[in-house]
ZARO-975543 format. One record per atom (N, C-alpha, C, O): x, y, z; residue number from 1; atom name. Coordinates in steps of 0.02 Angstrom, whole numbers, plus 50000, padded with zeros to 5 digits. Layout:
<nodes>
((X Y Z) NUM "CA"),
...
</nodes>
This chain:
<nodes>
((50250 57375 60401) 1 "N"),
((50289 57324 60436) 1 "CA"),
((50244 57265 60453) 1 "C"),
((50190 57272 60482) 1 "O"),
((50268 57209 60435) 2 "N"),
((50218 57140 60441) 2 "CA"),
((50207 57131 60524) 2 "C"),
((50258 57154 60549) 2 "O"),
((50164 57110 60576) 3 "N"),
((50153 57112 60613) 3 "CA"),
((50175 57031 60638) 3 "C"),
((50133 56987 60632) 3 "O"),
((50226 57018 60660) 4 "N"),
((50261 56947 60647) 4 "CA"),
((50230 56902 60692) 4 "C"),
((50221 56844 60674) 4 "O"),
((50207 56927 60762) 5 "N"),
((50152 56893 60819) 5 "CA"),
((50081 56860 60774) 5 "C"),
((50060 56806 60795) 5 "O"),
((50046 56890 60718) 6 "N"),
((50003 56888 60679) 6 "CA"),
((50015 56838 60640) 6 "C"),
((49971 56799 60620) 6 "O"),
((50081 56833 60623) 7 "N"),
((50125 56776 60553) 7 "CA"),
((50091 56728 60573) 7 "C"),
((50040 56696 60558) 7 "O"),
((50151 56732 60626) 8 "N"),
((50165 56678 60669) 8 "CA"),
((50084 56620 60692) 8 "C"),
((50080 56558 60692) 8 "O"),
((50035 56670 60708) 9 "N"),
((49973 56633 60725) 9 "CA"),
((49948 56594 60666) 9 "C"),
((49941 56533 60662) 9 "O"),
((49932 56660 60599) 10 "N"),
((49935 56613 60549) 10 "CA"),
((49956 56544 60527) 10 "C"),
((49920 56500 60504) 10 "O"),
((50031 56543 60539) 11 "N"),
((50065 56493 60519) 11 "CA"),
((50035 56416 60584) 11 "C"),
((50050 56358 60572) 11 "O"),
((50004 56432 60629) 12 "N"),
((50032 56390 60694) 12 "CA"),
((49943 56379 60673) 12 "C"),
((49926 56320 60681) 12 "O"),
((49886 56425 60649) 13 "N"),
((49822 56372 60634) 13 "CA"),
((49842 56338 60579) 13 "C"),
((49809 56287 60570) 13 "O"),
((49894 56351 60530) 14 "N"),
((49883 56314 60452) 14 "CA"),
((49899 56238 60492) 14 "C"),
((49866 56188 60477) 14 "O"),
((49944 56234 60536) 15 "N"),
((49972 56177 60557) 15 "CA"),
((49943 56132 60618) 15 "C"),
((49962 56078 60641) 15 "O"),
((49895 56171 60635) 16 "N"),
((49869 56133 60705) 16 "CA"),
((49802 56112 60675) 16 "C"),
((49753 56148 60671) 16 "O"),
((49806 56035 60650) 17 "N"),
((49762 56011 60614) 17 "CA"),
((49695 55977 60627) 17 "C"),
((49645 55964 60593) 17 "O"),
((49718 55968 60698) 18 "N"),
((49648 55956 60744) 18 "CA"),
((49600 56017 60765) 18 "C"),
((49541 56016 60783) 18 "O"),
((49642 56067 60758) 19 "N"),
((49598 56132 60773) 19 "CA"),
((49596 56131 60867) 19 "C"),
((49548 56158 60894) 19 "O"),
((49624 56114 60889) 20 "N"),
((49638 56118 60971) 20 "CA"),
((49677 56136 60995) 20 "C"),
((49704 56110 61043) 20 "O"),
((49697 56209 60958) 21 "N"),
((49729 56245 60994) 21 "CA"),
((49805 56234 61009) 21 "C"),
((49835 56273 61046) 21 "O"),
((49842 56173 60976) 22 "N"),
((49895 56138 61002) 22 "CA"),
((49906 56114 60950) 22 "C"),
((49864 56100 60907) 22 "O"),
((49986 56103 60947) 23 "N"),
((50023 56075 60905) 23 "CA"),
((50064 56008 60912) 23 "C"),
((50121 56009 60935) 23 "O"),
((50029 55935 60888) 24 "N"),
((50075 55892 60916) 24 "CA"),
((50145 55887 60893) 24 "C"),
((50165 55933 60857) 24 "O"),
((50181 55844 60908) 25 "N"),
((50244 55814 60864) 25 "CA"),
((50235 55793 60800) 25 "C"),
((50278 55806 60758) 25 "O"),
((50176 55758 60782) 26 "N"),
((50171 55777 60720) 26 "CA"),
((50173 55821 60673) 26 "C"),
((50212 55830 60626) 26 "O"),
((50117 55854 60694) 27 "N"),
((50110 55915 60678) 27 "CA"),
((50167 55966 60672) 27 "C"),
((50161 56008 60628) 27 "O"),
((50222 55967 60710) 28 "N"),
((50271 55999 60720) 28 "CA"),
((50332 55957 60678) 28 "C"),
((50388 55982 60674) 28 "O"),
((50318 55905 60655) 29 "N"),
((50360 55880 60596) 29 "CA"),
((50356 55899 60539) 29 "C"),
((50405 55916 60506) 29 "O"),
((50271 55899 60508) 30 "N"),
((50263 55931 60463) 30 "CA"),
((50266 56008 60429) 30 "C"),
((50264 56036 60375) 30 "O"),
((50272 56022 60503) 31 "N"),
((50275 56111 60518) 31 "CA"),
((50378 56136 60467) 31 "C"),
((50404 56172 60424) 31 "O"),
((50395 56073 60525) 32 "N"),
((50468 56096 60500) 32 "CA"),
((50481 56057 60428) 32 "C"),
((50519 56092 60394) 32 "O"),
((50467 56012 60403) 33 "N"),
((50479 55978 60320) 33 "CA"),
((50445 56042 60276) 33 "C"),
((50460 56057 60219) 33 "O"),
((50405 56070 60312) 34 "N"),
((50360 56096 60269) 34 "CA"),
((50405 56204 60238) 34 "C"),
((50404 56243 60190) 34 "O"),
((50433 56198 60309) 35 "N"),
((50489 56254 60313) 35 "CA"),
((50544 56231 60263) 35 "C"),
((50573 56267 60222) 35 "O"),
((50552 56168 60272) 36 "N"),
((50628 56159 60244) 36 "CA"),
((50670 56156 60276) 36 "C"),
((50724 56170 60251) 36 "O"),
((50669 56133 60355) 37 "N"),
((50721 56138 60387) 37 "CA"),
((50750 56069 60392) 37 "C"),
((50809 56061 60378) 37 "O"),
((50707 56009 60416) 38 "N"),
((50718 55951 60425) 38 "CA"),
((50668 55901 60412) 38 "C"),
((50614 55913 60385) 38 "O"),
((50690 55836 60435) 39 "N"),
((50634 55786 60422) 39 "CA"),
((50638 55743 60474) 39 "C"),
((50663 55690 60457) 39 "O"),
((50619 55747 60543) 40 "N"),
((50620 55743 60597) 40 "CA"),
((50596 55668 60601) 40 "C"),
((50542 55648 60579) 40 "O"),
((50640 55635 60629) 41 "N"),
((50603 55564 60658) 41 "CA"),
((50568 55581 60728) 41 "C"),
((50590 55612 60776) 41 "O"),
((50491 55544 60714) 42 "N"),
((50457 55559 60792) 42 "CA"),
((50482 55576 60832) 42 "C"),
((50469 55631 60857) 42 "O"),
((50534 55527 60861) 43 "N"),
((50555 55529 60913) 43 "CA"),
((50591 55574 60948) 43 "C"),
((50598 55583 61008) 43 "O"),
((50620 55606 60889) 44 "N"),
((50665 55693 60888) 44 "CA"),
((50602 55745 60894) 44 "C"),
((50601 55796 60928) 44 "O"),
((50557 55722 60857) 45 "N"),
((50494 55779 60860) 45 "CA"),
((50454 55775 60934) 45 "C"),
((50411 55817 60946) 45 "O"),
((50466 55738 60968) 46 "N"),
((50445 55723 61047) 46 "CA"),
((50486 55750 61090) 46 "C"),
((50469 55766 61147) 46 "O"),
((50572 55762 61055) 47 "N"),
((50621 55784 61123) 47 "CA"),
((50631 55843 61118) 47 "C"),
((50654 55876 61164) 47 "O"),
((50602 55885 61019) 48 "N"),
((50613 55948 61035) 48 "CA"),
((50529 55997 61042) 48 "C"),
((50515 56057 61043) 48 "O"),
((50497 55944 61044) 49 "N"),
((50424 55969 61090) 49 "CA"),
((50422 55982 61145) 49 "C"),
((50377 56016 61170) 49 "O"),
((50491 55946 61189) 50 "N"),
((50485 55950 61262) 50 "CA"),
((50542 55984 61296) 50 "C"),
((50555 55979 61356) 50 "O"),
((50576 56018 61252) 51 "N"),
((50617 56061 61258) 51 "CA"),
((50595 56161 61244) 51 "C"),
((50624 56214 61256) 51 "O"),
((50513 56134 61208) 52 "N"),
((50483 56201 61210) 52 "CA"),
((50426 56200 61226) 52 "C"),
((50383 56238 61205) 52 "O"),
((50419 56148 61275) 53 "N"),
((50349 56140 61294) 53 "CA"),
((50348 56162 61382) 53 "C"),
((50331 56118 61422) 53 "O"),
((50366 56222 61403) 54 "N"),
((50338 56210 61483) 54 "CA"),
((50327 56191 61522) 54 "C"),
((50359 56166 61569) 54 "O"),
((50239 56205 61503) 55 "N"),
((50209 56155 61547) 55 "CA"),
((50202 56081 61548) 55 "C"),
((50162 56051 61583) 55 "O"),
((50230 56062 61519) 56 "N"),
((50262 55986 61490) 56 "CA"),
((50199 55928 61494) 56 "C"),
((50191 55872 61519) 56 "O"),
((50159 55977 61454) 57 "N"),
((50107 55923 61423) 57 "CA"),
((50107 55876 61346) 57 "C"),
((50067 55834 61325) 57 "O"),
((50152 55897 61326) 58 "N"),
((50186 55865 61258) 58 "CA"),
((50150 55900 61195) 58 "C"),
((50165 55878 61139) 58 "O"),
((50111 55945 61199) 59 "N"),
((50092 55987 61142) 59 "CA"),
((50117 56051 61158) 59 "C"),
((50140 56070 61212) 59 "O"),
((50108 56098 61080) 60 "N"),
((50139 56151 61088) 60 "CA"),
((50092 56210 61064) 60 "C"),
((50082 56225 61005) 60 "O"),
((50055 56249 61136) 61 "N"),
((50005 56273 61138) 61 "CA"),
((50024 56350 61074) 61 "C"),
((50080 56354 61051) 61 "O"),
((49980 56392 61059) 62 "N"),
((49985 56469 61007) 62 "CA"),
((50050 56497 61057) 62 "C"),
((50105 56496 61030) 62 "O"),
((50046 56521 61126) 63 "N"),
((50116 56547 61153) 63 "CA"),
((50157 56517 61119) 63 "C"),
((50179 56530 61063) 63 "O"),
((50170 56458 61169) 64 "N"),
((50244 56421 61153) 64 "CA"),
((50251 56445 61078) 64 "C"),
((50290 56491 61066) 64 "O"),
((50227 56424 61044) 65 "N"),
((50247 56407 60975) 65 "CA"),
((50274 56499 60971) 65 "C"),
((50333 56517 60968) 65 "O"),
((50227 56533 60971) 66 "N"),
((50262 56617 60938) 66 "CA"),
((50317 56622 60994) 66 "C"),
((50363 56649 60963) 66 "O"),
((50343 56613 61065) 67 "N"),
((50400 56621 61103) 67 "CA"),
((50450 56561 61062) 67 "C"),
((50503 56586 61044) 67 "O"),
((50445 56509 61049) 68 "N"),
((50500 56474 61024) 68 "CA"),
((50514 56510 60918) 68 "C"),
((50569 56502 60893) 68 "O"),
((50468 56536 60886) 69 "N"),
((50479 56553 60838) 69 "CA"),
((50526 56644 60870) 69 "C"),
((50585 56658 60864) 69 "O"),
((50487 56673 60893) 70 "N"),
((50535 56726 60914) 70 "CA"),
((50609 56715 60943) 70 "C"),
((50648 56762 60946) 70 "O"),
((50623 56656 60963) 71 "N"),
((50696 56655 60988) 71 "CA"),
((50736 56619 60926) 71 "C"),
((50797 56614 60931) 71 "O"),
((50709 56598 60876) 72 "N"),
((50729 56553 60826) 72 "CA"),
((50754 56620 60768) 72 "C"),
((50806 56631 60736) 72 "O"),
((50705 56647 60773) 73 "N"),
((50728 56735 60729) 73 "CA"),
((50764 56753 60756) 73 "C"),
((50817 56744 60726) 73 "O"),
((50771 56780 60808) 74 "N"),
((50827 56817 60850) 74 "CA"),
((50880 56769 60839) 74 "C"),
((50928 56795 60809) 74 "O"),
((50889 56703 60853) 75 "N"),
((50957 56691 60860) 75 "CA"),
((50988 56687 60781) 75 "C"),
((51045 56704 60764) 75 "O"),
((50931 56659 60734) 76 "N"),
((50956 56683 60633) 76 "CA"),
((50995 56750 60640) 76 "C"),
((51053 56758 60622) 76 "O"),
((50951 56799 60671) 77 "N"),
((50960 56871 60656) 77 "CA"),
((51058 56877 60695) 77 "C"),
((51106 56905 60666) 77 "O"),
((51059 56851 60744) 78 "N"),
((51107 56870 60789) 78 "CA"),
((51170 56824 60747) 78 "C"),
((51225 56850 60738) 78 "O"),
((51153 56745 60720) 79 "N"),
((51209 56707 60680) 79 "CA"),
((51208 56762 60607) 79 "C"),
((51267 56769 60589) 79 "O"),
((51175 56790 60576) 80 "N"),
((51174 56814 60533) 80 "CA"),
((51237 56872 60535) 80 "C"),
((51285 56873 60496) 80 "O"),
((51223 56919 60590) 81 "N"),
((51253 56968 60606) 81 "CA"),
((51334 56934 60618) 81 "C"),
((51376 56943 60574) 81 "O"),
((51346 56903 60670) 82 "N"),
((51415 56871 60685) 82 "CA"),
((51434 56871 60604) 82 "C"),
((51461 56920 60580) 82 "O"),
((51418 56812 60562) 83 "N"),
((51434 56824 60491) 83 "CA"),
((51467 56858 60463) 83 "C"),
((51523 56856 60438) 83 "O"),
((51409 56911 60473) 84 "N"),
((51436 56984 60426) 84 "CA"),
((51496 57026 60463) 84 "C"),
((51538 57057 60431) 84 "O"),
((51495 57025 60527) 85 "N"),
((51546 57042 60554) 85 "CA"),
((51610 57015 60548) 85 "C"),
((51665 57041 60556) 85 "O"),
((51597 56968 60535) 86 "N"),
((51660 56897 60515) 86 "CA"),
((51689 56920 60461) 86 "C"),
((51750 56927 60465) 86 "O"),
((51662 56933 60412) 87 "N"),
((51692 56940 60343) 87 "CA"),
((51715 57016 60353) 87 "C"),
((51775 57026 60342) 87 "O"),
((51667 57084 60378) 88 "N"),
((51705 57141 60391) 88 "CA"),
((51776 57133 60412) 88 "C"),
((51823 57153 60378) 88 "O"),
((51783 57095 60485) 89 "N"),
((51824 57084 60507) 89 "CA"),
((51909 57077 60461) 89 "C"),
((51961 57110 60464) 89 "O"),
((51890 57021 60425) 90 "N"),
((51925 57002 60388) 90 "CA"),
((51945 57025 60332) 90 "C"),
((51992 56999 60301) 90 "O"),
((51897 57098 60306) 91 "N"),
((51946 57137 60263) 91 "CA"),
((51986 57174 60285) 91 "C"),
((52033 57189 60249) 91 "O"),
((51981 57205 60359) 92 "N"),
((52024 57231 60388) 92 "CA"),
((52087 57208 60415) 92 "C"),
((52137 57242 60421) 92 "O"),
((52080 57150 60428) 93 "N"),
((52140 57090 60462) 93 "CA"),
((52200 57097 60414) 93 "C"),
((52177 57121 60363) 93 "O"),
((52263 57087 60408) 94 "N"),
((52308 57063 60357) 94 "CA"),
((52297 56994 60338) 94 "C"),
((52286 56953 60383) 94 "O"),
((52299 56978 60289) 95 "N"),
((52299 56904 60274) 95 "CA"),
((52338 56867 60302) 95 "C"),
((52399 56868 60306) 95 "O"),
((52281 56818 60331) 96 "N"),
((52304 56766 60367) 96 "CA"),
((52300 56785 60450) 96 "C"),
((52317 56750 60498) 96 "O"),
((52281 56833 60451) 97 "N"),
((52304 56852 60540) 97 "CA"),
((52220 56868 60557) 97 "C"),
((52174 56889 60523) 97 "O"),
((52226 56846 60630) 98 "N"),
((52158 56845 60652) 98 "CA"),
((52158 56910 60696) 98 "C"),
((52125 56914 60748) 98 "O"),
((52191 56952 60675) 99 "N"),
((52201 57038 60701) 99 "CA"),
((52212 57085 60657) 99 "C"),
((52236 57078 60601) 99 "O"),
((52181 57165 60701) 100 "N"),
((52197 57201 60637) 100 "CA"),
((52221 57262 60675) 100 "C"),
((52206 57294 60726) 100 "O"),
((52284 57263 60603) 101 "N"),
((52363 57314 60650) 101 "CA"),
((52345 57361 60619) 101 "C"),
((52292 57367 60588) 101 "O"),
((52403 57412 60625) 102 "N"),
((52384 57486 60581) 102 "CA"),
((52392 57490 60516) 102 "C"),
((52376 57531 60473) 102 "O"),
((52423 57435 60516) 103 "N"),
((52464 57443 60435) 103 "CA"),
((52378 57417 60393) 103 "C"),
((52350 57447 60347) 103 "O"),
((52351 57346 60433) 104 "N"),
((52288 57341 60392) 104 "CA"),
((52257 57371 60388) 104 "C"),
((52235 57371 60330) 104 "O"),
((52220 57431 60441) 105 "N"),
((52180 57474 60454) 105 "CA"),
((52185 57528 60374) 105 "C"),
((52148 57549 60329) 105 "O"),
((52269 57530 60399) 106 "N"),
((52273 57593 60337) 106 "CA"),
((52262 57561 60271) 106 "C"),
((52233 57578 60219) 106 "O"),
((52287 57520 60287) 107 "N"),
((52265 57460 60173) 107 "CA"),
((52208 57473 60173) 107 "C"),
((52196 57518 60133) 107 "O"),
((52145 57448 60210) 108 "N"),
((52080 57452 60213) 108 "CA"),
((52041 57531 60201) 108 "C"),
((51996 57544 60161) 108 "O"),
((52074 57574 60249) 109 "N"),
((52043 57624 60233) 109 "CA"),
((52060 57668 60165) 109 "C"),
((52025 57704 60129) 109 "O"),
((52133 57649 60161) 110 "N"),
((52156 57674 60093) 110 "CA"),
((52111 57656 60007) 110 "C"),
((52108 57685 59952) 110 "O"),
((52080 57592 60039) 111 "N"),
((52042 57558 59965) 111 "CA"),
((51960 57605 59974) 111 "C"),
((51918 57610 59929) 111 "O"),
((51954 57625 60024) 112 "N"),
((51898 57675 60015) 112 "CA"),
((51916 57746 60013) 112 "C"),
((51879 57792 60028) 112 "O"),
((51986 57751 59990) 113 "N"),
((51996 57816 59965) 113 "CA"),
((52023 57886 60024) 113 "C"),
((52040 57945 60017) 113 "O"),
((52014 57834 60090) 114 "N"),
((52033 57889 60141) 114 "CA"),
((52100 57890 60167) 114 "C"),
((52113 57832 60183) 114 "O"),
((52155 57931 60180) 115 "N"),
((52220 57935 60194) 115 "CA"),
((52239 57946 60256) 115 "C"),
((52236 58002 60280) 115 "O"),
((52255 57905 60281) 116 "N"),
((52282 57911 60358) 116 "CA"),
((52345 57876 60366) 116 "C"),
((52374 57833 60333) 116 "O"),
((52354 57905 60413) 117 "N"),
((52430 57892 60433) 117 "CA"),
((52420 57841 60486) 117 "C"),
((52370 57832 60521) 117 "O"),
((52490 57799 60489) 118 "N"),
((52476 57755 60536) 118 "CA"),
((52489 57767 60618) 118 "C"),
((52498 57721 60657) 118 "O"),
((52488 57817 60630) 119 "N"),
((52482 57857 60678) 119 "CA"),
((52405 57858 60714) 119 "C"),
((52381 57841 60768) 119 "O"),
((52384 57885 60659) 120 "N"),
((52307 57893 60671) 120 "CA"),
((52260 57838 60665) 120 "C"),
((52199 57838 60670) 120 "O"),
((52317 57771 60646) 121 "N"),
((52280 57706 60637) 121 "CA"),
((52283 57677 60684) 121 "C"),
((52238 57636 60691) 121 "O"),
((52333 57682 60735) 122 "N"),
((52335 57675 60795) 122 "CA"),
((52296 57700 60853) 122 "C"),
((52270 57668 60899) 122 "O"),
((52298 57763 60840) 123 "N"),
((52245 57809 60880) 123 "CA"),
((52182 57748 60870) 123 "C"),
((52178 57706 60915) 123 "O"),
((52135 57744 60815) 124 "N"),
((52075 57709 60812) 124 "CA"),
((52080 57648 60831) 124 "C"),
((52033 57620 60861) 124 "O"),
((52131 57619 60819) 125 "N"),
((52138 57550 60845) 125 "CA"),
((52129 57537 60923) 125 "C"),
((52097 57490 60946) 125 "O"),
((52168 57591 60967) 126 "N"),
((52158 57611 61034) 126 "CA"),
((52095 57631 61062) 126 "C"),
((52078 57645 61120) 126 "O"),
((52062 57630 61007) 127 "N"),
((51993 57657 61035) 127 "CA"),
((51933 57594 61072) 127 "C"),
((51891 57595 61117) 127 "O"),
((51956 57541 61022) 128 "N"),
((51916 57482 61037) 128 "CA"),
((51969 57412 61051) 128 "C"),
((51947 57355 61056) 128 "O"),
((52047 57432 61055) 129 "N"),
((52087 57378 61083) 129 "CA"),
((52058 57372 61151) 129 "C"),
((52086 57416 61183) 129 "O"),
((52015 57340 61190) 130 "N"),
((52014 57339 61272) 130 "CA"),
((52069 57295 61287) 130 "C"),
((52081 57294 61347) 130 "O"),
((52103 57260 61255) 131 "N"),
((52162 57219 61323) 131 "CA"),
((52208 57242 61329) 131 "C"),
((52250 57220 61369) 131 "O"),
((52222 57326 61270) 132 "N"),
((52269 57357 61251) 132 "CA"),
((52340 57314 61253) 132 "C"),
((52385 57304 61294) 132 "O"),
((52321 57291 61178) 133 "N"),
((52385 57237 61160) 133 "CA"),
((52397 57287 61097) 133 "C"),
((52444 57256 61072) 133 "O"),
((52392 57317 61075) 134 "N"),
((52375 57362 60989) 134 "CA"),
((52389 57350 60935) 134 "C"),
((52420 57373 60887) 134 "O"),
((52326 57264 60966) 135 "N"),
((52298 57228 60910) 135 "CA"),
((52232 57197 60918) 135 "C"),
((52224 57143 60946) 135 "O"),
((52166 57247 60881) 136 "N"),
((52121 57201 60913) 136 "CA"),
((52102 57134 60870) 136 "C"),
((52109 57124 60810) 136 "O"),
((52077 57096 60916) 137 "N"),
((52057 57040 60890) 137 "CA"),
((51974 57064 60880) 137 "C"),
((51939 57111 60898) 137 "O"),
((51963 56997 60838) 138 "N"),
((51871 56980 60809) 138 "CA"),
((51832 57008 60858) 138 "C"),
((51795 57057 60853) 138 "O"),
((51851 56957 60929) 139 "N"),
((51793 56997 60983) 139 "CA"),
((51809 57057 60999) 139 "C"),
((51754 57084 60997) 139 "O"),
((51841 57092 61011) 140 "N"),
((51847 57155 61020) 140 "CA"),
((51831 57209 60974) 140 "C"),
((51810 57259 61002) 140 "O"),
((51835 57211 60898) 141 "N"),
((51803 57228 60851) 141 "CA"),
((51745 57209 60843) 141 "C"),
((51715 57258 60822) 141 "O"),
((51689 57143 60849) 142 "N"),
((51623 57135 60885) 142 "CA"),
((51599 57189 60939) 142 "C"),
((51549 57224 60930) 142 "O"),
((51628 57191 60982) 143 "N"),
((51623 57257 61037) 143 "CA"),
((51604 57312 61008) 143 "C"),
((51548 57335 61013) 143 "O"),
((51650 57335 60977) 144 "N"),
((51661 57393 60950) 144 "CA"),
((51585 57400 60888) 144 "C"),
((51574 57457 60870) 144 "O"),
((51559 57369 60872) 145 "N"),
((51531 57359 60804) 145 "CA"),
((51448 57350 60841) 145 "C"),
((51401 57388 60829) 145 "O"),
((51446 57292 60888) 146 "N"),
((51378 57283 60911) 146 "CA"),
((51354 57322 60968) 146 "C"),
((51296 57314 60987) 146 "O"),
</nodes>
C-alpha cells in the first residue's frame, strides 16, 4: 500500500522551488496546471492559498499542503461514491421515478436471477424506508448503503 503522507511530501518538494519549505501561489499554480486541474490566475492562486493557509502567512507550509491534499481525496473519494450510488440507485428506481417501489425492487432483483415476491419486496423496502412512506427515496437508500 503506497504510503500517501510520503506521496504527498514528494510531490510538495518537486514543487517548492525555492527549497523553503513553503509553497507560494505560484508555486501552487504550477502545482495545479501541472495536475491538470486548472490554470489559475494569481489572483485566484492568492485566495485559494488563504483559504488553506492558517496561519495566514500566504505560503503553504509541508502540513498544510498534505491536510488540504487529504481533504481533496476524501471529498473525490466521497463525490465518487455519491456517483456510484446514483446510478445503483437508478437501476432500482422505475423509470423516471426518483423512488424505488416493490414492483422495481422485484424487476431489479429478478434480472439477477432472484425471485421474490412483492411481499417480500416490501418487507426490504421497510427495512431502510425511515419516513415510512413505502417508498424510499435516493437519500434513504444512501443510508441504507453508506
Amino acid at each position: 500500500m503506497i504510503n500517501c503522507d510520503n506521496s504527498y511530501k514528494r510531490i510538495f518538494k518537486r514543487f517548492d522551488e525555492g527549497g523553503d519549505g513553503k509553497l507560494s501561489p505560484s508555486e501552487l499554480c504550477r502545482f495545479l496546471e501541472t495536475i491538470g486541474e486548472v490554470q489559475l490566475p494569481m489572483e485566484e492562486a492568492r485566495e485559494l492559498m488563504e483559504s488553506m493557509d492558517p496561519n495566514g502567512d500566504g505560503l503553504l507550509g509541508l502540513d498544510e499542503f498534505v491536510g488540504w491534499m487529504e481533504r481533496e481525496v476524501k471529498l473525490e473519494d466521497e463525490e465518487r461514491k455519491i456517483k456510484e450510488l446514483r446510478e445503483a440507485f437508478r437501476m432500482y428506481a422505475m423509470e423516471g421515478s426518483e423512488c424505488i417501489t416493490p414492483k422495481s425492487l422485484k424487476r431489479m432483483l429478478s434480472t439477477f436471477g432472484e425471485s421474490t415476491s412483492l411481499e417480500d419486496c416490501c418487507v426490504m423496502i421497510g427495512e431502510f424506508d425511515v419516513n415510512e412512506d413505502g417508498i424510499p427515496s435516493f437519500d434513504e437508500f444512501k443510508l441504507m448503503m453508506l
